[in-house]
C-alpha positions in Angstrom: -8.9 -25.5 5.6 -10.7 -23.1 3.2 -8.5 -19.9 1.9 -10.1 -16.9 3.1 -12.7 -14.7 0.7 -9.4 -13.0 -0.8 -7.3 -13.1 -3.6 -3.9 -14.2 -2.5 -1.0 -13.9 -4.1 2.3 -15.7 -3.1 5.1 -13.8 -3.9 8.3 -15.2 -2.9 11.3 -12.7 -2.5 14.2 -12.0 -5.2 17.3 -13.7 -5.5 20.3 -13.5 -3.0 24.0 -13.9 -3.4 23.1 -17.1 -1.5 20.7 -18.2 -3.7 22.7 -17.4 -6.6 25.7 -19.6 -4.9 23.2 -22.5 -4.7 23.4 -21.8 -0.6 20.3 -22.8 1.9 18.9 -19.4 3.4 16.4 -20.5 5.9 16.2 -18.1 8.8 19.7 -16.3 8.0 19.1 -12.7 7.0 20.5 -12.7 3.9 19.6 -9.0 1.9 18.5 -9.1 -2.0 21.4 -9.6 -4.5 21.4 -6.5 -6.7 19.7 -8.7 -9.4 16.9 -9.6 -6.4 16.3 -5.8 -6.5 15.8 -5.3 -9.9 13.4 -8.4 -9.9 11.5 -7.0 -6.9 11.1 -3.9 -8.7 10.1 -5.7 -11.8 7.7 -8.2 -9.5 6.3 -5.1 -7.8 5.4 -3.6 -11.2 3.7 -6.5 -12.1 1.4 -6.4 -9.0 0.4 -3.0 -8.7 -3.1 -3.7 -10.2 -5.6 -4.1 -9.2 -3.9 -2.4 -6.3 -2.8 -4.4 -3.2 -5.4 -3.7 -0.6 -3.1 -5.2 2.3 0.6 -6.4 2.1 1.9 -8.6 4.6 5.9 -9.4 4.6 8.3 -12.0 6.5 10.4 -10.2 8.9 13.8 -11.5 7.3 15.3 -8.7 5.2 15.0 -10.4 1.2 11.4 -10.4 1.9 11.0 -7.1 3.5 12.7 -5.4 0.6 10.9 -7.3 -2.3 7.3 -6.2 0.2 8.9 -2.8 -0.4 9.4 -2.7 -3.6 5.4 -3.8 -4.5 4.4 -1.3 -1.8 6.2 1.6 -3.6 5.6 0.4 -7.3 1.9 0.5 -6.1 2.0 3.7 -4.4 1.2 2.4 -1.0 2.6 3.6 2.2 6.1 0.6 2.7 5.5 1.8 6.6 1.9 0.0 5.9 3.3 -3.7 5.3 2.6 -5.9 8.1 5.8 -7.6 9.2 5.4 -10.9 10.9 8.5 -13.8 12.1 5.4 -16.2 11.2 6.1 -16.1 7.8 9.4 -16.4 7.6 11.5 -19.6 5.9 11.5 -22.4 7.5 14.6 -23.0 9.8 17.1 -25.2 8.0 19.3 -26.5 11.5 22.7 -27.4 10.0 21.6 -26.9 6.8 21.9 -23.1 6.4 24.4 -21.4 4.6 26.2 -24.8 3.4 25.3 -25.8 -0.7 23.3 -29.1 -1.8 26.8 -30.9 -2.7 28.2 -29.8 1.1 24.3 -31.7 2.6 24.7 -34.1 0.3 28.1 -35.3 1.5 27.5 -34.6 5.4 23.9 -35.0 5.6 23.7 -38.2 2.9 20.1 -39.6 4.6 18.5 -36.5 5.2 19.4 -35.0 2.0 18.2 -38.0 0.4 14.8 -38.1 2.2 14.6 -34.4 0.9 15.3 -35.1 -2.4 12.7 -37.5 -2.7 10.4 -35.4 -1.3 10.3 -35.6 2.6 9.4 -32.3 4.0 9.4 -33.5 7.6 11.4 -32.0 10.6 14.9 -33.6 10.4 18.9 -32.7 10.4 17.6 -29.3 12.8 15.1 -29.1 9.8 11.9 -27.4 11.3 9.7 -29.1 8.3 7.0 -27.8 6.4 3.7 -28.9 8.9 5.1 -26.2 11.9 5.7 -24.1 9.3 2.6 -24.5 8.2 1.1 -24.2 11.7 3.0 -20.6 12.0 2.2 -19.5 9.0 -1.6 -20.0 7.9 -2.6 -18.4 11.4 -0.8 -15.1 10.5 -2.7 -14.8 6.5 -5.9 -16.0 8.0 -5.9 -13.6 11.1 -5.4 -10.7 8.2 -8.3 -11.7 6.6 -11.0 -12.7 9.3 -13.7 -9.7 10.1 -11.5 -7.0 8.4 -13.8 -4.5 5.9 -12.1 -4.8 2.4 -12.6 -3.5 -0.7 -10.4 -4.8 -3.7 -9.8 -8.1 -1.5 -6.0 -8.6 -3.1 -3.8 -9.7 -0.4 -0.8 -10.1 -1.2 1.4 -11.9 0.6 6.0 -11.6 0.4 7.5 -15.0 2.0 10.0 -17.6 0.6 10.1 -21.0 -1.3 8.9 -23.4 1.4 6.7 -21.5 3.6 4.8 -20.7 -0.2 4.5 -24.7 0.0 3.2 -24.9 3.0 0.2 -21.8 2.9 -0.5 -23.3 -0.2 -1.0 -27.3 0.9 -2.7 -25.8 4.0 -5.1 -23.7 2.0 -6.0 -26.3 -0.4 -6.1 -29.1 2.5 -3.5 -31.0 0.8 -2.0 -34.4 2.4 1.6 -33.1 3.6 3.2 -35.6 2.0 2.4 -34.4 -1.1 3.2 -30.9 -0.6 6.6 -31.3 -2.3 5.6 -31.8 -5.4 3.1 -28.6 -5.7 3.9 -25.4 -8.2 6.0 -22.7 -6.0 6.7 -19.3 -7.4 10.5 -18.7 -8.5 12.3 -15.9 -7.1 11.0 -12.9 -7.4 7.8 -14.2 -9.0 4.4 -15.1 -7.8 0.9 -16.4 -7.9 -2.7 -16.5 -6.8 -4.3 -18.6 -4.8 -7.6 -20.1 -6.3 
């Protein structure tokens, strides 16, 4: 699948208190650590030019307030970001809110497919292809037939659903989606 005639750029929300704590998010609604707003601030400085023609945002709150941050650092309208569940993290089933060493030792097979790399749907894990199925629909209907004039779409979502627009995008096997660069908290990138 070909990425749409637009600069996209990934921008994955700031830290949490769960992320800090080495806790899986997935679709809790966990708000930005007080260092995640300073990072979003910092990230939305960063991406204010050229200026963001369209943001779009997942609906959970520590990508909503990192979207607001770029929006207001860029002088944009935050009542302008599109909000959309399709972009949101992919759901972790029994994973969420418990830290790697608490998978590891309830979870030992799925945790060790995941840490070598398995990004399927296991353990209540939604896995990166329907994420990928959610997610590349909601970027790509943003793009299709709209008039634009700097073309920068940028785009606030999380860690795995990054992975998966990206692997889409690119038309990337799945299975090696794991191993492809991600942007860090509170960081992004382009897609080429």
């Amino acid at each position: 699948m070909a990425a749409p005639d637009w600069e996209i750029v990934l921008a994955r929300h700031g830290p949490t208190e769960w992320s800090r704590a080495g806790r899986f998010s997935g679709h809790t609604d966990i708000p930005l650590s007080a260092e995640g707003r300073t990072r979003a601030a910092e990230l939305g400085r960063a991406l204010r030019r050229p200026l963001p023609e369209r943001i779009l945002s997942s609906d959970l709150t520590r990508a909503r307030q990192t979207a607001a941050a770029i929006a207001l650092a860029a002088g944009l309208d935050p009542h302008r970001i599109t909000i959309s569940s399709g972009l949101r993290e992919e759901s972790l089933g029994s994973w969420e809110g418990r830290t790697r060493a608490q998978v590891a030792g309830t979870n030992r097979d799925g945790y060790a497919r995941w840490m070598a790399g398995d990004i399927g749907a296991f353990d209540g894990r939604e896995g990166l292809a329907a994420v990928a199925r959610r997610a590349v629909p909601v970027l790509l209907g943003h793009c299709a037939g709209r008039p634009r004039t700097t073309g920068r779409l940028v785009v606030v979502t999380h860690a795995n659903t990054a992975l998966a627009l990206i692997g889409a995008l690119a038309d990337i096997p799945p299975g090696q989606w794991a191993d492809l660069p991600c942007p860090g908290p509170g960081e992004a990138m382009v897609l080429r």
